[in-house]
N, C-alpha and C positions, 0 to 999 in steps of 0.2 A: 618500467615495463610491466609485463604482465606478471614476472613474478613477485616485484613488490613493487604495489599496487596504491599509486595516491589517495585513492578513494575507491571504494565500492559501494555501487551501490545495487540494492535487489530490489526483487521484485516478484509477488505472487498473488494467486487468483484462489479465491476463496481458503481453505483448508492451507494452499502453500504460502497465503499472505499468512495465515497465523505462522506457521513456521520459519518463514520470512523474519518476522518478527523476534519469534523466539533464537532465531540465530543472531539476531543485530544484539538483541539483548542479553544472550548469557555466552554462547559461545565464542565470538566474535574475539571481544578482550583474550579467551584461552588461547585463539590461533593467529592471535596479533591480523584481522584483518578490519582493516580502517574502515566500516562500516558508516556510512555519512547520510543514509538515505534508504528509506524501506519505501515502496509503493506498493498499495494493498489496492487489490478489484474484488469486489464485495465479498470481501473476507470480515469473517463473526467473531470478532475481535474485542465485543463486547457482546458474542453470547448470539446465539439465534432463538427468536423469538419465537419460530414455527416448530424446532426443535422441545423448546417450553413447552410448550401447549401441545404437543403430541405425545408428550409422557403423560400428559396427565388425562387423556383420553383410554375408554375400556378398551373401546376397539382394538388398538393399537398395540396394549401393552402385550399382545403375544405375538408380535413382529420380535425375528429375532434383530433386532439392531445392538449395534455394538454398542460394550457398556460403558468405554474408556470417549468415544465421539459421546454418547447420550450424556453421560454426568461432565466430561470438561468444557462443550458448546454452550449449555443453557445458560442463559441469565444469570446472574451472581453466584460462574462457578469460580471456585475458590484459587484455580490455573489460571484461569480467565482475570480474573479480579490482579493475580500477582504477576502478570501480566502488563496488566494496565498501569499500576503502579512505579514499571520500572521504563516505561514508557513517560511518565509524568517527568520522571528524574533524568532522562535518560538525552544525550545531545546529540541522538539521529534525528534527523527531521523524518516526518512522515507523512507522506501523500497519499489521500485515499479516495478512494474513487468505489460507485456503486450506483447501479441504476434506480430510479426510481420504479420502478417495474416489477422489482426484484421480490416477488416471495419467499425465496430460503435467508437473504440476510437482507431485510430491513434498512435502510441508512440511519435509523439509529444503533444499528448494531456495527455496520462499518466503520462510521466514521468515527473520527481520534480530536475529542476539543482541544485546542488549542493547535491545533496543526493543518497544515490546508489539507482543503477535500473539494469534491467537487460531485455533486449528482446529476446524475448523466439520464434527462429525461424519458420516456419512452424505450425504456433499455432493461431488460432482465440480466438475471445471473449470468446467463452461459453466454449472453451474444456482448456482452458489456466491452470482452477485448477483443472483438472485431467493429466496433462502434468509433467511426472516425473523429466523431465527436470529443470520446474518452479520450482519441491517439491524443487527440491536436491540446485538451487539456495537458496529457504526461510531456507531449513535447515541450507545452509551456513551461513547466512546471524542471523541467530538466535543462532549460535554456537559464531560466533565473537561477539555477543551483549550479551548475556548470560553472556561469559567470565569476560565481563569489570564487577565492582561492582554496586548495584543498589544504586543510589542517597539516599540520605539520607532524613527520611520524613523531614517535614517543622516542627524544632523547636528541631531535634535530630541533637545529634553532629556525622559526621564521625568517623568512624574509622580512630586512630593513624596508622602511617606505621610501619610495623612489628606487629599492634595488631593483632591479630585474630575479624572477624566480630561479631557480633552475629545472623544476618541473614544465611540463610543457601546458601549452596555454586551455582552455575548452576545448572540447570538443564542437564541431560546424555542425549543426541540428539545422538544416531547410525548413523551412514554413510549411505547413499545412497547403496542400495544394487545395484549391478550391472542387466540388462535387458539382457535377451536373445541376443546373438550376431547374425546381419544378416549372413546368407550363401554366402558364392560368388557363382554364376551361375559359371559351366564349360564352357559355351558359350560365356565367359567373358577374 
């Protein structure tokens, strides 16, 4: 049930996918919740690259912007960086997602190697999770994780092969419905 929980999984869009994150990886183990799956929408997970280069412009530097966003977003910040590493170690999987469009985080700033991702052509920051494109990727992407069995809590034994579980099975994810098809112009 809802209050202990097979798996959970999260999920956040730029700033709440780093936090996202930061809860899979440090808090998660303290509040015992079985954290199996993080999905980030173009969250700077390795840093924003426009964020970089805006500190180091005159213009700029007398914007007040915060000093805690400005030194832990940039490029090899050092939260950023310890971060990354426990992500390397770490047996949540992670799905991320980012437009290609996107000037505040880059997809080399989003994405996580070694773990799936997906860039979502034609698509900026802020429109990325209304982007049916994106959904029909996370559906996929949550259809194949579903499938697999959820870990077994800390101090219960797995299921034998050929037992039956006693958790219950996936969740039912429907397909992506199809979008209006464009028209060809006849002047085409």
């Amino acid at each position: 049930g809802l209050a202990n929980p097979a798996r959970v999984i999260m999920q956040g869009h730029s700033l709440g996918g780093v936090v996202s994150t930061y809860i899979a990886e440090r808090l998660a183990k303290e509040f015992s919740l079985p954290v199996t799956d993080v999905i980030s929408w173009s969250a700077p997970l390795r840093g924003s690259a426009l964020l970089g280069w805006a500190k180091k412009q005159d213009f700029l530097r007398s914007l007040p912007l915060d000093q805690g966003i400005e030194r832990d977003f940039c490029p090899q910040s050092p939260k950023l960086a310890e971060l990354q590493r426990a992500i390397a170690t770490s047996d949540v999987t992670y799905f991320s997602l980012t437009g290609s469009c996107d000037p505040l985080v880059r997809p080399d700033s989003a994405l996580i190697p070694g773990h799936p991702s997906a860039v979502i052509h034609h698509v900026g920051h802020y429109n990325i999770k209304v982007s049916t494109r994106a959904w029909a990727h996370v559906l996929a992407h949550l259809e194949d994780r579903l499938a697999a069995p959820a870990p077994s809590p800390v101090g219960e034994e797995a299921p034998v092969a050929g037992q039956a579980a006693a958790a219950p099975g996936p969740l039912e994810i429907p397909p992506p419905r199809p979008g209006p098809q464009p028209q060809q112009s006849p002047l085409l």
